[in-house]
C-alpha positions in Angstrom: 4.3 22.1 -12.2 4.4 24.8 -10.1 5.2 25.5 -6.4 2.5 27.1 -5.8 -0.5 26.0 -3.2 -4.0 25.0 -3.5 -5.6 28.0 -1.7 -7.4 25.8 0.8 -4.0 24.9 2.1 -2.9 28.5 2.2 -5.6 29.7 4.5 -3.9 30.3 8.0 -7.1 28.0 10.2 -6.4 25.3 7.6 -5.7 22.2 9.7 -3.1 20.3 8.1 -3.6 16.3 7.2 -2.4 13.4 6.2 -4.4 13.8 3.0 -2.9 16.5 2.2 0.8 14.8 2.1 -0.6 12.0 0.4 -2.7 14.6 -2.3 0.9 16.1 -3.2 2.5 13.1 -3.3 0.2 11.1 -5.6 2.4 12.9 -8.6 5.8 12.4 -7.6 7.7 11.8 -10.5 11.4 12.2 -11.1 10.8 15.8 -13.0 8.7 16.8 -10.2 10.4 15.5 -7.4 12.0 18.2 -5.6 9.1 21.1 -6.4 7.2 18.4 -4.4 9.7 18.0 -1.9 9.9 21.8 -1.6 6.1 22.0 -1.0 5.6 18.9 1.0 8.1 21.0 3.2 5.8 24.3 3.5 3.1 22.4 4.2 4.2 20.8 7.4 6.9 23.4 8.6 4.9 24.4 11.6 3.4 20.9 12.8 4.8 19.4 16.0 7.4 16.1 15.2 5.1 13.8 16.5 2.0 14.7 14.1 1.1 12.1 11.5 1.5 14.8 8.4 4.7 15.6 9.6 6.0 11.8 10.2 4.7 11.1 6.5 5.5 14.4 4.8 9.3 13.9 6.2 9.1 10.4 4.8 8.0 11.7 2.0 10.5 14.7 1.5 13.8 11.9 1.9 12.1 9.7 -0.9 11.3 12.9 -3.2 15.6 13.9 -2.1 16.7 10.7 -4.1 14.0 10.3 -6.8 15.1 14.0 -7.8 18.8 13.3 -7.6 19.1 9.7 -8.5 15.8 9.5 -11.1 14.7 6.1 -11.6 15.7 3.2 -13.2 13.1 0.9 -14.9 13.5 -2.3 -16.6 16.1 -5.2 -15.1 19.5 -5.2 -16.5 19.1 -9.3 -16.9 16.7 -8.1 -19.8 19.0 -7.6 -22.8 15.9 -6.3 -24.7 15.1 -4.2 -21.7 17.9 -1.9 -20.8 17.7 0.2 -18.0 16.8 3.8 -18.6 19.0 6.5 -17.4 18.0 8.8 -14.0 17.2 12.3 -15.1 20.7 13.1 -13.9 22.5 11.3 -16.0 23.4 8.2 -14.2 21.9 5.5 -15.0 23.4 2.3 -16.2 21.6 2.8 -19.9 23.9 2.2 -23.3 24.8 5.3 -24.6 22.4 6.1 -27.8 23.7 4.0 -30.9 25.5 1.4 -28.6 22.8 -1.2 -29.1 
């Protein structure tokens, strides 16, 4: 993924929404997480504080901040068969590989 715009969103009369937070956030993934942040970012940099886009997209930018640092974890640690996987970072609470 790159951080590059749609074209439509690049055009200086193009009215910014809250669609077009929600559009770039729809594939916010751990590996993606702080190219989206950084784009989410462009994209409302000029709005006033009190417009909707902005309100979300900053919302949106502190959520992308810790998927992208902390990762997720999945699973539940009460689930022996289930363990945790690690953040992308390294931190999770996984078993190191051959510790099963």
């Amino acid at each position: 993924m790159s951080q590059d715009e749609h074209p439509d969103r690049q055009r200086p009369d193009h009215a910014v929404t809250l669609a077009d937070v929600r559009q770039l956030m729809g594939a916010s993934t751990p590996h993606f997480a702080l190219q989206l942040r950084n784009r989410i970012a462009k994209l409302i940099r000029r709005l006033p504080a009190d417009h909707p886009a902005r309100i979300e997209g900053e919302r949106e930018i502190a959520r992308l901040q810790q998927l992208g640092y902390d990762g997720e974890l999945r699973g539940l640690a009460a689930e022996p068969s289930l363990p945790t996987l690690p953040s992308v970072t390294g931190q999770g609470s996984a078993p190191a590989p051959g510790a099963h």
